[in-house]
KOLROFI-71256 format. One record per residue (C-alpha): residue number from 0; chain; x, y negated, z. Coordinates in nm, 2 decimals. Example, Ala and Ser with C-alpha at 12.3 -4.5 7.8 and 13.67 -1.06 7.14 Angstrom:
// KOLROFI-71256
0|A|1.23|0.45|0.78
1|A|1.37|0.11|0.71
This chain:
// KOLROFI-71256
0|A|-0.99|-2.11|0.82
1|A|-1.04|-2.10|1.19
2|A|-0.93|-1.88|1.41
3|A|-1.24|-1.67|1.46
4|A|-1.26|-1.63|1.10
5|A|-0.93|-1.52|1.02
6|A|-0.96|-1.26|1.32
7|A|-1.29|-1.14|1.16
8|A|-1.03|-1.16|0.83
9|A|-0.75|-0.94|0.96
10|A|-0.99|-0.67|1.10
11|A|-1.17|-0.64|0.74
12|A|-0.91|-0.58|0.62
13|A|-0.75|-0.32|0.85
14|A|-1.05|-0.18|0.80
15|A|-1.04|-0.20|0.36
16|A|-0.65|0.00|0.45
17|A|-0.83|0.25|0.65
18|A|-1.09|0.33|0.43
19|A|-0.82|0.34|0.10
20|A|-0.59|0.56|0.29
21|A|-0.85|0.82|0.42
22|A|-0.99|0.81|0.01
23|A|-0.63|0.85|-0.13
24|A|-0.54|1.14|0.12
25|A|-0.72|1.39|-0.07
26|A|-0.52|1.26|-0.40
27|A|-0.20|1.26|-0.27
28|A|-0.15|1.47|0.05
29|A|-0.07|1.83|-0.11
30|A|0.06|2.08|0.09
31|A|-0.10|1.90|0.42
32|A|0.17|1.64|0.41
33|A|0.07|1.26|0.37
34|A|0.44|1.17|0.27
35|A|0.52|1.48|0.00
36|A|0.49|1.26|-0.30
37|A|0.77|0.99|-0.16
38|A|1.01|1.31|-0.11
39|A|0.87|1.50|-0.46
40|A|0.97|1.13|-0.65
41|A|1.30|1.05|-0.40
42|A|1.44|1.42|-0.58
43|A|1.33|1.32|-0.94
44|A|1.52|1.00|-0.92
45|A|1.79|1.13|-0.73
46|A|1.70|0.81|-0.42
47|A|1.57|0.84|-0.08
48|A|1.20|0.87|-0.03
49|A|1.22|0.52|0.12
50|A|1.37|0.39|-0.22
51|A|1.10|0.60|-0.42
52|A|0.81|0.44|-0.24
53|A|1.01|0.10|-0.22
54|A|1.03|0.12|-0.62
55|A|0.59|0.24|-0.61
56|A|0.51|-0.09|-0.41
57|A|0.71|-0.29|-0.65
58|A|0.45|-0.28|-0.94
59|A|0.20|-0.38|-0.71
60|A|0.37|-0.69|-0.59
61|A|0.50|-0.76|-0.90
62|A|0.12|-0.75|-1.01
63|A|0.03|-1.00|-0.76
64|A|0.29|-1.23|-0.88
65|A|0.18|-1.18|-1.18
66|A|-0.18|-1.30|-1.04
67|A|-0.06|-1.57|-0.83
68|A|0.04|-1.76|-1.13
69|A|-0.36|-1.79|-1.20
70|A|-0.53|-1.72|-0.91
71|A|-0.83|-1.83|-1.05
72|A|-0.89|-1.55|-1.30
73|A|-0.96|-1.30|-1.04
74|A|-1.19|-1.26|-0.86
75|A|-1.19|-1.19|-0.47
76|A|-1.23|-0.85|-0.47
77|A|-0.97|-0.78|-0.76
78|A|-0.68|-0.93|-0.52
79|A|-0.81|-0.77|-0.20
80|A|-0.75|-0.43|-0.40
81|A|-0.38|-0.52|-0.50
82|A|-0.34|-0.67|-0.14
83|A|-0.46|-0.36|0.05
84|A|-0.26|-0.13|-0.18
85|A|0.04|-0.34|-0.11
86|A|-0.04|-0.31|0.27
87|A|-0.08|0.06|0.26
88|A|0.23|0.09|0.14
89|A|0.42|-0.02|0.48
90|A|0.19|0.18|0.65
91|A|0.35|0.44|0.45
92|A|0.68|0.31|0.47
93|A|0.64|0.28|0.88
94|A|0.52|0.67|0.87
95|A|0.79|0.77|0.67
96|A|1.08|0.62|0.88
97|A|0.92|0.71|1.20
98|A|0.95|1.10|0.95
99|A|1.29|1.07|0.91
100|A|1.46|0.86|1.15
């Protein structure tokens, strides 16, 4: 991959992130805050909300581990889907800490 192409490759999928985190804001932003379900789950499990989204992006990398052993039984768009979920969540993460800290 050239370096035009993996520009053109980066920005598609900034752009994939966007789009997933303006769908999932009207699933998971109750009460008007983006974060509330990282602080909801950090109480239930007695963590920090870091640790409870920490433990969320987990199952998706452990999914794409899980993929990575046969690449070839999925198709492109099924691994951009676990790879922009994956990214989302350190957008999330970056949002949160620049919450709290």
């Amino acid at each position: 991959m050239n370096t035009q192409e993996f520009d053109i490759s980066l920005e598609q999928g900034h752009l994939r992130s966007k789009k997933l985190l303006m769908k999932k804001k009207v699933e998971y932003a109750t009460e008007g805050d983006r974060l509330i379900q990282f602080y909801k789950t950090a109480s239930m499990q007695n963590c920090s909300p870091q640790q409870a989204l920490i433990g969320m992006a987990i199952k998706h990398f452990s999914s794409i581990c899980d993929m990575a052993s046969i690449p070839q039984d999925y198709s492109i768009s099924q691994w951009r889907e676990k790879i922009t979920d994956l990214r989302n969540y350190t957008h999330l993460l970056d949002a949160l800490n620049e919450e709290m800290l």
